[in-house]
Predicted model as a PDB file, atoms N, CA, C, CB and O in Angstrom, pLDDT in the B-factor column:
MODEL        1                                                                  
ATOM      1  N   UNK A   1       3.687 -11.292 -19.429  1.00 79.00           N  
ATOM      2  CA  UNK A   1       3.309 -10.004 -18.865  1.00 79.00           C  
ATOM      3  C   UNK A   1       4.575  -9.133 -18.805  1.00 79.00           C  
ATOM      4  CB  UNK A   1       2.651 -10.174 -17.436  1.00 79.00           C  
ATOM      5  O   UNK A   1       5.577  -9.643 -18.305  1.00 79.00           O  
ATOM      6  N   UNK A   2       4.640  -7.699 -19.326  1.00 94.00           N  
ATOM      7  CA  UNK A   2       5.419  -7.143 -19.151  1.00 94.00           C  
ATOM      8  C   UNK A   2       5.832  -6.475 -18.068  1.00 94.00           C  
ATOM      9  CB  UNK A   2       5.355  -6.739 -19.806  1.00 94.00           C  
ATOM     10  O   UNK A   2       4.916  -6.463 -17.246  1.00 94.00           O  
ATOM     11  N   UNK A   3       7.047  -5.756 -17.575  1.00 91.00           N  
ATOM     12  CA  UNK A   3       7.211  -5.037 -16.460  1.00 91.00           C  
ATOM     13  C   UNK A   3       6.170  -4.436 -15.757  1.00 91.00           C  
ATOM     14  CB  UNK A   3       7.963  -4.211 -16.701  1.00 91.00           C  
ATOM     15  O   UNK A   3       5.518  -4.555 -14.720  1.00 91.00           O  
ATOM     16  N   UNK A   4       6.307  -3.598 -16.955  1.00 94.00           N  
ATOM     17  CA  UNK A   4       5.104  -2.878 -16.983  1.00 94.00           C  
ATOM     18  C   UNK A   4       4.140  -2.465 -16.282  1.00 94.00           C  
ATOM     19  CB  UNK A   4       4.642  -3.198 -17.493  1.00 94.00           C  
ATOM     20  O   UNK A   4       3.787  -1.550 -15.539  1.00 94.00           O  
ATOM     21  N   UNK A   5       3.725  -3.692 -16.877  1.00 96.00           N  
ATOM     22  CA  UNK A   5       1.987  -4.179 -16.614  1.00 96.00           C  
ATOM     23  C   UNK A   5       1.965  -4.455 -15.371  1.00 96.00           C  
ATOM     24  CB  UNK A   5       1.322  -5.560 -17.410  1.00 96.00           C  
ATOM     25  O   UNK A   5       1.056  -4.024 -14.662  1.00 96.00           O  
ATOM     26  N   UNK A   6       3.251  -5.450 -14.737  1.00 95.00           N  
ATOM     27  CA  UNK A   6       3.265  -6.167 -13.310  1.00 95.00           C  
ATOM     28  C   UNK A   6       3.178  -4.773 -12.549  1.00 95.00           C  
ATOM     29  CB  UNK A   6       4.797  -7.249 -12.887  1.00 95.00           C  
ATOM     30  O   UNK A   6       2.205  -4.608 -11.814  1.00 95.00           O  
ATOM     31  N   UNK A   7       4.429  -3.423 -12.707  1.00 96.00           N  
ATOM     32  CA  UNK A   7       4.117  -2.404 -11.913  1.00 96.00           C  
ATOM     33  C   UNK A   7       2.577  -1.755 -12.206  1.00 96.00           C  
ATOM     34  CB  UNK A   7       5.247  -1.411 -12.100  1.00 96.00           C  
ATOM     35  O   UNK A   7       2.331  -1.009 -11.258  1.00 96.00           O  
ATOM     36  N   UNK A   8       1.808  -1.760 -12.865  1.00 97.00           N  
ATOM     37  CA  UNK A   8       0.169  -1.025 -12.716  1.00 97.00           C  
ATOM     38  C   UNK A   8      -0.644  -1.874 -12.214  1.00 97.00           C  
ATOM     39  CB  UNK A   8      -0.610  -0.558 -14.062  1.00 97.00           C  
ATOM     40  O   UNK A   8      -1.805  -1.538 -11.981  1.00 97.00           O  
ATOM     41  N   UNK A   9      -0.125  -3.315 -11.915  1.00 97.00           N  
ATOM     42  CA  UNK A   9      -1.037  -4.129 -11.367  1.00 97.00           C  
ATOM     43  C   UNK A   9      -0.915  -4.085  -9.978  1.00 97.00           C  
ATOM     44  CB  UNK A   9      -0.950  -5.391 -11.842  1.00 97.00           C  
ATOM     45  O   UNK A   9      -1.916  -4.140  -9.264  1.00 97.00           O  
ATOM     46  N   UNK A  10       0.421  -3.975  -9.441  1.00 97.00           N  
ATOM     47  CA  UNK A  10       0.982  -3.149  -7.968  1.00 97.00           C  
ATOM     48  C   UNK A  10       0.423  -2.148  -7.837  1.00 97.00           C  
ATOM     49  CB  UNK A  10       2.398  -2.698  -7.799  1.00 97.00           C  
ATOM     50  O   UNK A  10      -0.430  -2.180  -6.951  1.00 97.00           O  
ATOM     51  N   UNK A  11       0.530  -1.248  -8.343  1.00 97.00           N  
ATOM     52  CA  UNK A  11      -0.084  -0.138  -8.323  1.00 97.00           C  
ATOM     53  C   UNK A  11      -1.436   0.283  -8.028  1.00 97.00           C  
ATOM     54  CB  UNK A  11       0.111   0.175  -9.196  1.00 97.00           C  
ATOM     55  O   UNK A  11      -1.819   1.253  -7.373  1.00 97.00           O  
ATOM     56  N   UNK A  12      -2.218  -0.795  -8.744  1.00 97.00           N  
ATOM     57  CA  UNK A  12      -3.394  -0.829  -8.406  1.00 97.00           C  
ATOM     58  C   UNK A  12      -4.204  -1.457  -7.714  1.00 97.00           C  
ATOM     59  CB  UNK A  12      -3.734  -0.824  -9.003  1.00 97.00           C  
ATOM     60  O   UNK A  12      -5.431  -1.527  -7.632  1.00 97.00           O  
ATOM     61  N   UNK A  13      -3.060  -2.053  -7.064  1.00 98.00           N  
ATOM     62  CA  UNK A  13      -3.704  -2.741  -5.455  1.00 98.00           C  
ATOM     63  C   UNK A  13      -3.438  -2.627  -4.527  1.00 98.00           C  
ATOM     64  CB  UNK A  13      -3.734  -3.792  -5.107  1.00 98.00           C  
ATOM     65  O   UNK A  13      -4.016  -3.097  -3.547  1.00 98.00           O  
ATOM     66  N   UNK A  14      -2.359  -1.881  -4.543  1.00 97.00           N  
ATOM     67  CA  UNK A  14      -2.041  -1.164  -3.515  1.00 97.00           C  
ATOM     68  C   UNK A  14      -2.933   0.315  -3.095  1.00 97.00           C  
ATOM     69  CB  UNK A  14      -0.668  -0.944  -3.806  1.00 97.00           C  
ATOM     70  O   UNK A  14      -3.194   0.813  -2.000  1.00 97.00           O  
ATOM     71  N   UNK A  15      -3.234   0.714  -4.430  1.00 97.00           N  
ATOM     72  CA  UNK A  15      -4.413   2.337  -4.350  1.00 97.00           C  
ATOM     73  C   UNK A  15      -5.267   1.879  -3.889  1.00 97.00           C  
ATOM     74  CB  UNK A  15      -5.079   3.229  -5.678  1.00 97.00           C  
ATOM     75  O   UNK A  15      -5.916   2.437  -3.005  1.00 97.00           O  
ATOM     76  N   UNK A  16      -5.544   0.627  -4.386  1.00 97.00           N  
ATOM     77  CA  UNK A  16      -7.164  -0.210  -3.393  1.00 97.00           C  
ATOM     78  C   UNK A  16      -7.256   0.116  -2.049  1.00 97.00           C  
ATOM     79  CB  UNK A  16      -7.190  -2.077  -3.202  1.00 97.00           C  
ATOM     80  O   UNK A  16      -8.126   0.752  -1.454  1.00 97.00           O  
ATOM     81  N   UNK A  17      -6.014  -0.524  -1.566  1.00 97.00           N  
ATOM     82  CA  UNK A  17      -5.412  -0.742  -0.112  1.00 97.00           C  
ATOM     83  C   UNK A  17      -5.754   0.404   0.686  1.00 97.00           C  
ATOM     84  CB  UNK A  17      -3.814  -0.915  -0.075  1.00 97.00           C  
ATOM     85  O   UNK A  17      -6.394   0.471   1.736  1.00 97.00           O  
ATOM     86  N   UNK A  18      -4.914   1.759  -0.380  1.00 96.00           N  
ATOM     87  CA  UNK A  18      -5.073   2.965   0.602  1.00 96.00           C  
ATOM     88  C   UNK A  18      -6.683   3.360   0.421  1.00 96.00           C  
ATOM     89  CB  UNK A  18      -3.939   4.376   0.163  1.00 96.00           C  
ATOM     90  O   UNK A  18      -7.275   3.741   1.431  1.00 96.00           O  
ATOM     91  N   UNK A  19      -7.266   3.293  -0.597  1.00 96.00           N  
ATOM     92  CA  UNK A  19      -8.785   3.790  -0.299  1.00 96.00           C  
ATOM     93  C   UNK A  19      -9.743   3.265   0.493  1.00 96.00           C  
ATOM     94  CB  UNK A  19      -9.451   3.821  -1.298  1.00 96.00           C  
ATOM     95  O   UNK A  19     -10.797   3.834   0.777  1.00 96.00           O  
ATOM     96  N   UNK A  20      -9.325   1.936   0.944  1.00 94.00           N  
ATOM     97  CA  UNK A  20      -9.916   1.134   1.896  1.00 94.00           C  
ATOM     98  C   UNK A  20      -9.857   2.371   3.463  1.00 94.00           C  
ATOM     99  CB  UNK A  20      -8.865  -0.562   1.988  1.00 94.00           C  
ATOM    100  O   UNK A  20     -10.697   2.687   4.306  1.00 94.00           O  
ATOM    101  N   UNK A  21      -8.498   2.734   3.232  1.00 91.00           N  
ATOM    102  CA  UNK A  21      -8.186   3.142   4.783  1.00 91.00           C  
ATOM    103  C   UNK A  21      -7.947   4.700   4.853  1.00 91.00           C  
ATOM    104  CB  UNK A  21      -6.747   2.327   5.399  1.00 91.00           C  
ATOM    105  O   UNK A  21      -7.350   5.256   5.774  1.00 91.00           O  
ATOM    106  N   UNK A  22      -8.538   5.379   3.667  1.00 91.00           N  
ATOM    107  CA  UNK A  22      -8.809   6.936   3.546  1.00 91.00           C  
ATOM    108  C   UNK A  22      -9.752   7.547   4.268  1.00 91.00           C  
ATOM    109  CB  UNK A  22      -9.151   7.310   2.327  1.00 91.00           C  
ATOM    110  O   UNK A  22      -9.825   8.775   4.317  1.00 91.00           O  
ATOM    111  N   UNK A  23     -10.862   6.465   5.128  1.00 88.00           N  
ATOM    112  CA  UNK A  23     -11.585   7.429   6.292  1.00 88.00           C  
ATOM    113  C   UNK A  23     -10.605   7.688   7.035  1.00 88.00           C  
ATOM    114  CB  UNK A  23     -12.768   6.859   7.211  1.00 88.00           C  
ATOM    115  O   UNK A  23     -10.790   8.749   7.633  1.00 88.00           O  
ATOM    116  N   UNK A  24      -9.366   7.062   7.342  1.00 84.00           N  
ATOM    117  CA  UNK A  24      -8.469   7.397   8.414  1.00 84.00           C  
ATOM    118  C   UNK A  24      -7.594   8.670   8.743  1.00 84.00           C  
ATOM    119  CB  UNK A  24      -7.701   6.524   8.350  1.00 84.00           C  
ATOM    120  O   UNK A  24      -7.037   9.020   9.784  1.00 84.00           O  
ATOM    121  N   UNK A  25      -7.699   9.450   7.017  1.00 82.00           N  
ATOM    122  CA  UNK A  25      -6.561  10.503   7.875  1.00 82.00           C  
ATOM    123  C   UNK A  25      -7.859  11.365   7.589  1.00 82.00           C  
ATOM    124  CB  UNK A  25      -4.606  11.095   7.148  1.00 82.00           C  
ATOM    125  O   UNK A  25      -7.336  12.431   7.915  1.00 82.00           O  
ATOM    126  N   UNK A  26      -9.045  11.704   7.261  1.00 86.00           N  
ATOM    127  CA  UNK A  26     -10.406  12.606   7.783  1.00 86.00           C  
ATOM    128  C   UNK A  26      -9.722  13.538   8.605  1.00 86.00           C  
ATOM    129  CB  UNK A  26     -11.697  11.755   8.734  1.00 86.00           C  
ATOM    130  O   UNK A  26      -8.745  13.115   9.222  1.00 86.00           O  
ATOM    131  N   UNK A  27     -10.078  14.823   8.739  1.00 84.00           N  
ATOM    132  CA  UNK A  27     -10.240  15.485   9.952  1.00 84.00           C  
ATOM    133  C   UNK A  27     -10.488  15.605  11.138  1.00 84.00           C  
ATOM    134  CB  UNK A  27     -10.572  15.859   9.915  1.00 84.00           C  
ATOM    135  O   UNK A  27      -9.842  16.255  11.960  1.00 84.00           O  
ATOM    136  N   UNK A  28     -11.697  14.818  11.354  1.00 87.00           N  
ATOM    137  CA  UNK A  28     -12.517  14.307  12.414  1.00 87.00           C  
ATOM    138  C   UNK A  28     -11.693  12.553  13.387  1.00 87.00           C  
ATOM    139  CB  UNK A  28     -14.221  13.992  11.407  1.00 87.00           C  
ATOM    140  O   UNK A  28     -11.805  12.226  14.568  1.00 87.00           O  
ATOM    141  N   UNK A  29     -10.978  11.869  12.281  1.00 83.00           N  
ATOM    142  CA  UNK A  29     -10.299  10.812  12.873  1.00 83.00           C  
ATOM    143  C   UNK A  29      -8.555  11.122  13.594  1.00 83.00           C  
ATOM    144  CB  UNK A  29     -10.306   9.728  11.623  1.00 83.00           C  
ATOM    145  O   UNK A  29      -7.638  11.848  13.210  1.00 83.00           O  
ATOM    146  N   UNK A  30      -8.676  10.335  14.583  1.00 89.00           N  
ATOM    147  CA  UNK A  30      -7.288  10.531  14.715  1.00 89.00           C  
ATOM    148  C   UNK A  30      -6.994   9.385  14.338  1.00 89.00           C  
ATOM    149  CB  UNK A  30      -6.704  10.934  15.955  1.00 89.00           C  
ATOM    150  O   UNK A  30      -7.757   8.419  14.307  1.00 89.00           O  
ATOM    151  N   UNK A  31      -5.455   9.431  13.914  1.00 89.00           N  
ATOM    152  CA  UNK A  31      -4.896   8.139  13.070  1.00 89.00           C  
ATOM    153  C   UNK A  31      -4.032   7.351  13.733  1.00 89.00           C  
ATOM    154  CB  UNK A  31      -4.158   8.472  11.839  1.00 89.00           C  
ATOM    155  O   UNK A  31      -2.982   7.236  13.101  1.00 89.00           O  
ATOM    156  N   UNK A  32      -4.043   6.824  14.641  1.00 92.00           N  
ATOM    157  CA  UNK A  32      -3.020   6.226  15.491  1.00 92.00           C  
ATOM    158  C   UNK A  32      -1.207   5.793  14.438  1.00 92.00           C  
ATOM    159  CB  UNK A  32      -4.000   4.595  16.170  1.00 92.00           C  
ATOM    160  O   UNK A  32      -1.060   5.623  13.228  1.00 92.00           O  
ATOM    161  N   UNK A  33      -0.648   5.770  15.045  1.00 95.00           N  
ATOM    162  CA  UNK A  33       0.862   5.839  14.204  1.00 95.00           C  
ATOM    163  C   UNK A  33       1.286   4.370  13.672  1.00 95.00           C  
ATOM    164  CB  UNK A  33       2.232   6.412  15.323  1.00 95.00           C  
ATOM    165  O   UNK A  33       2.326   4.122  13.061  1.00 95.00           O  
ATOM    166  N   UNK A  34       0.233   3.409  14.040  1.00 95.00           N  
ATOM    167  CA  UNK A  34       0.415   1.916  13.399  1.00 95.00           C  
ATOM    168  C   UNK A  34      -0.205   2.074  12.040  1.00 95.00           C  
ATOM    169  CB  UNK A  34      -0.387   0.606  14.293  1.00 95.00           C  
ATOM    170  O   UNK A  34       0.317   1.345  11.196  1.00 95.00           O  
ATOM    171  N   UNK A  35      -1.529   3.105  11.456  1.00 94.00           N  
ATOM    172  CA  UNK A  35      -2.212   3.294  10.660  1.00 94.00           C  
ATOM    173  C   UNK A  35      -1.519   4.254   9.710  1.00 94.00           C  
ATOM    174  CB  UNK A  35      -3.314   3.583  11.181  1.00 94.00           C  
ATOM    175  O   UNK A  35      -1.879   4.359   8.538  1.00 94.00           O  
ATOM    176  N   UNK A  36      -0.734   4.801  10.120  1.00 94.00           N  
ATOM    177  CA  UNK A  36       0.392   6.127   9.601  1.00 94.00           C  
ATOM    178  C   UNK A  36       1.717   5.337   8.834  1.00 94.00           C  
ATOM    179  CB  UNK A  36       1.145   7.204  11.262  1.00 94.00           C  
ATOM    180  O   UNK A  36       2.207   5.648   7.748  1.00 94.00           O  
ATOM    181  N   UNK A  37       2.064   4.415   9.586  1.00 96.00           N  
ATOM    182  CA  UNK A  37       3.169   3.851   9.394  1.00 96.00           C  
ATOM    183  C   UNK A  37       2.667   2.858   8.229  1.00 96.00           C  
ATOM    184  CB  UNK A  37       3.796   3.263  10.719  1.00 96.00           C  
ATOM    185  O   UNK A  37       3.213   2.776   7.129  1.00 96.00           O  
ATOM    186  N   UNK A  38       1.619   2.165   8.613  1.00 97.00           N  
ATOM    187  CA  UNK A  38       0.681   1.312   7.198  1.00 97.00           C  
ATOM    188  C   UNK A  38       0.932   1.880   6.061  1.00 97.00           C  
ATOM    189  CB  UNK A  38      -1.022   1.349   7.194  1.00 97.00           C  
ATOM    190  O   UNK A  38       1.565   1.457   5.093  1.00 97.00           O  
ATOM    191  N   UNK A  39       0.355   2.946   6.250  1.00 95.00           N  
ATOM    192  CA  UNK A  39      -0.151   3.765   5.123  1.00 95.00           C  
ATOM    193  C   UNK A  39       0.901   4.301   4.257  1.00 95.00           C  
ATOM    194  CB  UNK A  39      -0.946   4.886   5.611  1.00 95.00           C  
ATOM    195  O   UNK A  39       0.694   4.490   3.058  1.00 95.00           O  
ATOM    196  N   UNK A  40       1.875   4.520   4.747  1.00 97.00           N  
ATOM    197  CA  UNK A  40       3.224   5.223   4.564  1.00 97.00           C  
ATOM    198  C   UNK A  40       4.216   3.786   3.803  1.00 97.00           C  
ATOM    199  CB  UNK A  40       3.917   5.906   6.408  1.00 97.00           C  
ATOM    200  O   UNK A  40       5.150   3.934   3.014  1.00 97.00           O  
ATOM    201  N   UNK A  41       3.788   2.733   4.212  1.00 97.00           N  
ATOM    202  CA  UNK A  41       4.688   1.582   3.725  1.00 97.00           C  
ATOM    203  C   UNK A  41       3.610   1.326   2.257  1.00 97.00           C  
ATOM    204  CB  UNK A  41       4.869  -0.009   5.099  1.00 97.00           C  
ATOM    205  O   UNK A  41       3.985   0.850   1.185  1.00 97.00           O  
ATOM    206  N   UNK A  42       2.849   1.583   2.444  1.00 97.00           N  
ATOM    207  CA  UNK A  42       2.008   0.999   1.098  1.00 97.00           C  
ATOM    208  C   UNK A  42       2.295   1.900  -0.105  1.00 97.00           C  
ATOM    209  CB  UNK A  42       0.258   0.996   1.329  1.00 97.00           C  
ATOM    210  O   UNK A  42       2.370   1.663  -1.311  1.00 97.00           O  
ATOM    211  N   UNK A  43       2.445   3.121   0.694  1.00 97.00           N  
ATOM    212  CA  UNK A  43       2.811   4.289  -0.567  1.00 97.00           C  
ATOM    213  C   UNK A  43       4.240   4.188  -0.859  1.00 97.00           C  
ATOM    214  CB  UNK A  43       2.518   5.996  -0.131  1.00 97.00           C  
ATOM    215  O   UNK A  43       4.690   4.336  -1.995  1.00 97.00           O  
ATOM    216  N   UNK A  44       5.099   3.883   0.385  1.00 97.00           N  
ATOM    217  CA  UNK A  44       6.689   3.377  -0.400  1.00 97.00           C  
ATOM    218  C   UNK A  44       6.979   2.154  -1.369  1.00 97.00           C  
ATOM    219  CB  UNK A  44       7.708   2.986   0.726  1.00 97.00           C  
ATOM    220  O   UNK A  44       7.935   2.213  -2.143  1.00 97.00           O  
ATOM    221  N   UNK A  45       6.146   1.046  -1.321  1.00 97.00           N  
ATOM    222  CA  UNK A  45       6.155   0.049  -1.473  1.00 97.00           C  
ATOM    223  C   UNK A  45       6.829  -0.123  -3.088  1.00 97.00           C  
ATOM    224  CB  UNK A  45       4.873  -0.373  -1.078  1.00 97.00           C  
ATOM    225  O   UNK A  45       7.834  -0.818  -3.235  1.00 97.00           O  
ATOM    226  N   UNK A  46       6.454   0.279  -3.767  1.00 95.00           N  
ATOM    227  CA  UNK A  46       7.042   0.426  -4.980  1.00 95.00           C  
ATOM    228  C   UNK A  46       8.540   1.385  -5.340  1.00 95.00           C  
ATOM    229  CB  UNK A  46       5.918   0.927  -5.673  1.00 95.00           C  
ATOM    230  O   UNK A  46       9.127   1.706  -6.373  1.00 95.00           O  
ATOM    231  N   UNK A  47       8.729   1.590  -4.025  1.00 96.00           N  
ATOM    232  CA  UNK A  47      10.265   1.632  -3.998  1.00 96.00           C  
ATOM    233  C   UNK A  47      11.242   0.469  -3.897  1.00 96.00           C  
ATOM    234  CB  UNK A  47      10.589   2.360  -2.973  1.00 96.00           C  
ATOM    235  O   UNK A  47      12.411   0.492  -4.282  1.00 96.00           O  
ATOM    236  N   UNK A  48      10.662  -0.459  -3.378  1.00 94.00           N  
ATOM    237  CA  UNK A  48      11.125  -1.166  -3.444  1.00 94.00           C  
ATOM    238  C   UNK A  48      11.103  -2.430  -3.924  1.00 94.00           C  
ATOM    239  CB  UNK A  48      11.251  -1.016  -2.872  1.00 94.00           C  
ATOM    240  O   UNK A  48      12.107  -3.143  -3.920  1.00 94.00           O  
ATOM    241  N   UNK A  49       9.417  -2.978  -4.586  1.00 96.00           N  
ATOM    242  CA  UNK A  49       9.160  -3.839  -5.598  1.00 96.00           C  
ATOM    243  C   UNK A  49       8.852  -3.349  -6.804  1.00 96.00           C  
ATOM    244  CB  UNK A  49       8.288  -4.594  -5.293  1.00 96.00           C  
ATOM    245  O   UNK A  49       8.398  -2.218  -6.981  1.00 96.00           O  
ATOM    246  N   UNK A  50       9.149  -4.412  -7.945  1.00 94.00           N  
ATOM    247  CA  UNK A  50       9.166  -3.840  -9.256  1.00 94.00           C  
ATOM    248  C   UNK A  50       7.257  -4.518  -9.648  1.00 94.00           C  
ATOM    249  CB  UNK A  50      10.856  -4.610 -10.420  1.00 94.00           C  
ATOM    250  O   UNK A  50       6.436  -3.986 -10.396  1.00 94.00           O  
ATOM    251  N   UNK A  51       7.126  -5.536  -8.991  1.00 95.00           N  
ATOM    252  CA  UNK A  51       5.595  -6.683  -9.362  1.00 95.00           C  
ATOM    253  C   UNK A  51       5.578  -7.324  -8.163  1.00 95.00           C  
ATOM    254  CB  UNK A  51       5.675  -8.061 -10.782  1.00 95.00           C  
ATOM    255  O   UNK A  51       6.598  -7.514  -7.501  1.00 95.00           O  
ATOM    256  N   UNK A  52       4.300  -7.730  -7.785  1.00 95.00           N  
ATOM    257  CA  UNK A  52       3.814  -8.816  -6.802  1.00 95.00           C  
ATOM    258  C   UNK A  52       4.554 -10.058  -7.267  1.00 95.00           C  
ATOM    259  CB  UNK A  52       2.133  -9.054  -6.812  1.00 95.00           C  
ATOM    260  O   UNK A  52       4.311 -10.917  -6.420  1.00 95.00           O  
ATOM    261  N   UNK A  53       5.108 -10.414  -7.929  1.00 94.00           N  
ATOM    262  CA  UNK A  53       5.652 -11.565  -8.293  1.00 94.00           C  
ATOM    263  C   UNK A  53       6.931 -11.226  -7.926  1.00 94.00           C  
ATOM    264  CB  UNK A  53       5.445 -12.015  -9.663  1.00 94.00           C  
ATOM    265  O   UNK A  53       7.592 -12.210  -8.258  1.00 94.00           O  
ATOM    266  N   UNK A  54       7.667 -10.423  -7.441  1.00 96.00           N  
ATOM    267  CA  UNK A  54       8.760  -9.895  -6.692  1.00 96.00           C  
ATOM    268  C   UNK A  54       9.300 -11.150  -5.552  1.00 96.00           C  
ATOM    269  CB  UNK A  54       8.191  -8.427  -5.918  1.00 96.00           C  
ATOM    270  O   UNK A  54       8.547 -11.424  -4.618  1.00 96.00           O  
ATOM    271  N   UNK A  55      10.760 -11.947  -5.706  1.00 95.00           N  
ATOM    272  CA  UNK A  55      10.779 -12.669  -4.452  1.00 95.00           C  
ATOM    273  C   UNK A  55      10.377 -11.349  -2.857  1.00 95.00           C  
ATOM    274  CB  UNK A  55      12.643 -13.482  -4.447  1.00 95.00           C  
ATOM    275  O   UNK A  55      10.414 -10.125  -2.735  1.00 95.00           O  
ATOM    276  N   UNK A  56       9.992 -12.652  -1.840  1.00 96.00           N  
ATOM    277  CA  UNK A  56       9.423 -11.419  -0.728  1.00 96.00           C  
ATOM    278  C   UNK A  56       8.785 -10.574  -0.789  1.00 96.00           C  
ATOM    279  CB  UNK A  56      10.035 -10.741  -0.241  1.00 96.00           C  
ATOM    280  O   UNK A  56       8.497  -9.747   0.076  1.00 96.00           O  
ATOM    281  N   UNK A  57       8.457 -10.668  -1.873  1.00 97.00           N  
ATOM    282  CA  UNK A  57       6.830  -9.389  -1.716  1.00 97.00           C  
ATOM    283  C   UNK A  57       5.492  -9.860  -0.775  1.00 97.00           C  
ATOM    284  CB  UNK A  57       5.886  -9.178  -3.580  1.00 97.00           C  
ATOM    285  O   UNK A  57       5.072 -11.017  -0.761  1.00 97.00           O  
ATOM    286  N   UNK A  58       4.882  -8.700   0.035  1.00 97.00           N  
ATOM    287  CA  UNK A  58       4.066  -8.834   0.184  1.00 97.00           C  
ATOM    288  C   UNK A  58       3.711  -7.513   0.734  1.00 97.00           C  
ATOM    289  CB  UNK A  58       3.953  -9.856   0.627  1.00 97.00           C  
ATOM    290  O   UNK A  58       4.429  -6.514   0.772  1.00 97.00           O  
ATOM    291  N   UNK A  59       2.651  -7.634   1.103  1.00 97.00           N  
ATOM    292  CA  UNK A  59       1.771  -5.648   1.233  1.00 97.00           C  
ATOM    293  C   UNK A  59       2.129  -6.237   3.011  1.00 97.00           C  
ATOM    294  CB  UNK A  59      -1.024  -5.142   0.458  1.00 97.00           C  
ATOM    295  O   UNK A  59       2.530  -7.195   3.672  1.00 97.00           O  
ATOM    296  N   UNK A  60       1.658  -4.922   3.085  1.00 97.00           N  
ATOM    297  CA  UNK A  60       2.203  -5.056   5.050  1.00 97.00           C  
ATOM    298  C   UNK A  60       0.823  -4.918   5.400  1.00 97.00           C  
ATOM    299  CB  UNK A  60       3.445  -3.514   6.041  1.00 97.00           C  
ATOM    300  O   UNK A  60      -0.159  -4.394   4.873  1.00 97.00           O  
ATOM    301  N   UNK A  61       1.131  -5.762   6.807  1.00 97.00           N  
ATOM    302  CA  UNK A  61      -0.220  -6.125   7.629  1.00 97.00           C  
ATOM    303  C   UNK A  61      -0.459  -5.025   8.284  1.00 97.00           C  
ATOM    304  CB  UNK A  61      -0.192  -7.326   8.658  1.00 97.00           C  
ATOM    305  O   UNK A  61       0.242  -4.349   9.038  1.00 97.00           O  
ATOM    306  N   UNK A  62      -2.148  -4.866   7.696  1.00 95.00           N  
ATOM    307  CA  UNK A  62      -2.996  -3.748   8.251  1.00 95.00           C  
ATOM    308  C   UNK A  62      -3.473  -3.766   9.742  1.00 95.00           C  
ATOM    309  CB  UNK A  62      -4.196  -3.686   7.440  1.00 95.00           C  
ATOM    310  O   UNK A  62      -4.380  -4.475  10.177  1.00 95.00           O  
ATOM    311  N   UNK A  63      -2.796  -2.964  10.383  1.00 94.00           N  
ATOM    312  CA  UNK A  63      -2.921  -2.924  11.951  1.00 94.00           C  
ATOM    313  C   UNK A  63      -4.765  -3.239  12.268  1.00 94.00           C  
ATOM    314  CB  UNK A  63      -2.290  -1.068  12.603  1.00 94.00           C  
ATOM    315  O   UNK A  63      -5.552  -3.105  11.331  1.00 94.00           O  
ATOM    316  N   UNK A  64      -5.134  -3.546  13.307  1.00 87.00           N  
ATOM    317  CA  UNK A  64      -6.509  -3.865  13.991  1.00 87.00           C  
ATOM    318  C   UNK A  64      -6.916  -2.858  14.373  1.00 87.00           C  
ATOM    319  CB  UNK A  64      -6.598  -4.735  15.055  1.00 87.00           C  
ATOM    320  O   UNK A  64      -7.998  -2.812  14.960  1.00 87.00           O  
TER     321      UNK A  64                                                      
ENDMDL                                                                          
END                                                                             
């Protein structure tokens, strides 16, 4: 597997991630700052991994 590929496969599970939790910034919701801060690490996340196969990778735990 190329670089590549490993970054669009990040990529695309991480977009999962955030569409899971896109009722949250709605108009109508307020977003508490554990859900902000989530959300905000998932979209950095590829700043700082190149692939899920990255030593220490892992997506950050989605607040309750």
């Amino acid at each position: 597997m190329t670089d590549e590929i490993r970054m669009q496969e990040l990529r695309k599970q991480r977009d999962t991630l955030l569409r899971e939790t896109d009722y949250m910034a709605l108009s109508d919701v307020t977003m508490t700052d554990a859900w902000k801060n989530y959300r905000q690490e998932l979209r950095d996340i590829t700043k700082t991994f190149q692939s899920m196969e990255d030593k220490d990778f892992k997506f950050p735990t989605k607040p309750s």
